[in-house]
N, C-alpha and C positions, 0 to 999 in steps of 0.2 A: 564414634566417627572412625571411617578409615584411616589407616595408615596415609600418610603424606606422599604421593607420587616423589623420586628426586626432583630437582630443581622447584617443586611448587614452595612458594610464597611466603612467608615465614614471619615475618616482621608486617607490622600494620602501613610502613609504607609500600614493601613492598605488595601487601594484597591490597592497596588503596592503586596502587600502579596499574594492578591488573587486572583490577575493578574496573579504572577507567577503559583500561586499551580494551578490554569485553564489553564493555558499552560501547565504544567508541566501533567497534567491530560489528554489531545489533548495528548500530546507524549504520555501516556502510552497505552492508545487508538490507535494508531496509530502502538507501537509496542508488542500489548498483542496477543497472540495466538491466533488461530481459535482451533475451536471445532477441535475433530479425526476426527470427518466425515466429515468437510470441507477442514481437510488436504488431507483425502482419495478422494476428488473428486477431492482436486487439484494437487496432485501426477495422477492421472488418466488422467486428462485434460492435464499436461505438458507431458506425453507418447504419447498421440494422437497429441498433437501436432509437437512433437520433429517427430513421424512418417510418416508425412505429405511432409519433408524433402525428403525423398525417392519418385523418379519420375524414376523409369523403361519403362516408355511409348516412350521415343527415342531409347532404346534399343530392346524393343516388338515390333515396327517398322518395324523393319530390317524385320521380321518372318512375315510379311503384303503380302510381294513380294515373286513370284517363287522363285524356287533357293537354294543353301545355303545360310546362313545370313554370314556375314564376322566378325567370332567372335572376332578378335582382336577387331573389333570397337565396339562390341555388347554388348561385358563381362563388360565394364568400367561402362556401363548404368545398367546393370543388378547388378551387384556385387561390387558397389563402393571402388576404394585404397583408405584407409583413409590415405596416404598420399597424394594424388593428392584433394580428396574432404571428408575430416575429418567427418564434418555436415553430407555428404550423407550417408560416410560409419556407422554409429551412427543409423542415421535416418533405414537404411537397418536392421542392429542388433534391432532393436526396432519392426520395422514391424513382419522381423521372430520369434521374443521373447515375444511381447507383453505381452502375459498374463502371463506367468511364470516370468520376467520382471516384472509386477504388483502384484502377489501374495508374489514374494518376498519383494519387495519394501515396501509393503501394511504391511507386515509382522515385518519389521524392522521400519517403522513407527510406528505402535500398539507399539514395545517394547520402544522405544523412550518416547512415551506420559507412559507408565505402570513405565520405570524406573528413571523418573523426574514429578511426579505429580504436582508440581506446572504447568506445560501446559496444564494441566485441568482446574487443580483451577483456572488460570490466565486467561482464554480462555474465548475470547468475540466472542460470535456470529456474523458474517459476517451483516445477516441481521440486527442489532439492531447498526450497528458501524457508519453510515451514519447519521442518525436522532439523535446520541447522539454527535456525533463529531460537527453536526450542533450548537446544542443545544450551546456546550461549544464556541464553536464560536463567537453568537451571545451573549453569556454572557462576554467574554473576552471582545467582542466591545461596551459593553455598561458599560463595569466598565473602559474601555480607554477614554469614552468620559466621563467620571462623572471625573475621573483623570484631563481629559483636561478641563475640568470646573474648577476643582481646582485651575490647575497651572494658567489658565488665570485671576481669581478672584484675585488670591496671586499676581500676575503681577500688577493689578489694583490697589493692595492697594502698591504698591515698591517693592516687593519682586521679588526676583529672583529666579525661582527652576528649576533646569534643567528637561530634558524630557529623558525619557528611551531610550536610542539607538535602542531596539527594538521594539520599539509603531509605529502600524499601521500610515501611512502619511493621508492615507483617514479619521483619526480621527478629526486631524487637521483640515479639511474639512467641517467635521458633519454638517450635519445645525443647530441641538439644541447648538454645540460650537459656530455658525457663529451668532447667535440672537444676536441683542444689548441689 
């Protein structure tokens, strides 16, 4: 193992301390806001997708073949009940509405972020949340297995110290734990 940075952790409560605050820092990571314009792309992306829902091609069918189309059966496909197909009938209102659907949407988002600033201030970049979540990760598992050094040291000389409910089991594992 490496040498100990100064200030890191030393005692089992203190790496149980900062154990917690590095989870507890994963959580905030996990639920801090995205920038406006990742909200705006992602309000834009759940429109196109929710639109996607809307399939008229069994009903444009009908209009394939000579004839009249037999609109009792044609209208259900074109113009979904949203009591019989809730999702379609949605999905239909979203294709005809898109864009005015998205300016407004887009609109009442802006005010959202302007009239609670902390979603700025709090807002972590989509791109940077992966490589730091990693980061906190790997620091969480490596002050579980310095913990787990402890407790098994403390074992060796009598002692008995119980283990966190929530510590990773693949710590227990570790191969620097498993050394004799």
């Amino acid at each position: 193992m490496a040498a100990k940075p100064h200030g890191d952790p030393v005692t089992l409560e203190q790496l149980r301390a900062t154990i917690a605050t590095t989870k507890a820092r994963i959580a905030a990571l996990d639920g801090a806001p995205v920038l406006l314009t990742e909200a705006e792309s992602a309000l834009e992306g759940a429109l196109d997708r929710l639109a996607r829902f809307y399939d008229p091609a069994p009903g444009l069918a009908a209009f394939t073949r000579p004839g009249d189309a037999d609109l009792l059966a044609v209208v259900p496909h074109l113009v979904p009940d949203p009591r019989h197909d809730p999702l379609a009938a949605v999905a239909f209102v979203v294709t005809l509405q898109r864009e005015a659907l998205l300016a407004m949407l887009t609109t009442r988002l802006r005010a959202l972020y302007t009239a609670a600033p902390d979603l700025a201030h709090q807002a972590v970049p989509l791109a940077g949340r992966s490589g730091e979540r990693r980061r906190l990760l790997s620091k969480v598992r490596d002050l579980e297995v310095r913990e787990e050094l402890l407790i098994v040291a403390a074992e060796d000389s009598g002692q008995t110290i119980d283990r966190r409910a929530d510590v990773d089991p693949n710590v227990l594992f570790d191969a620097v734990v498993l050394e004799p």
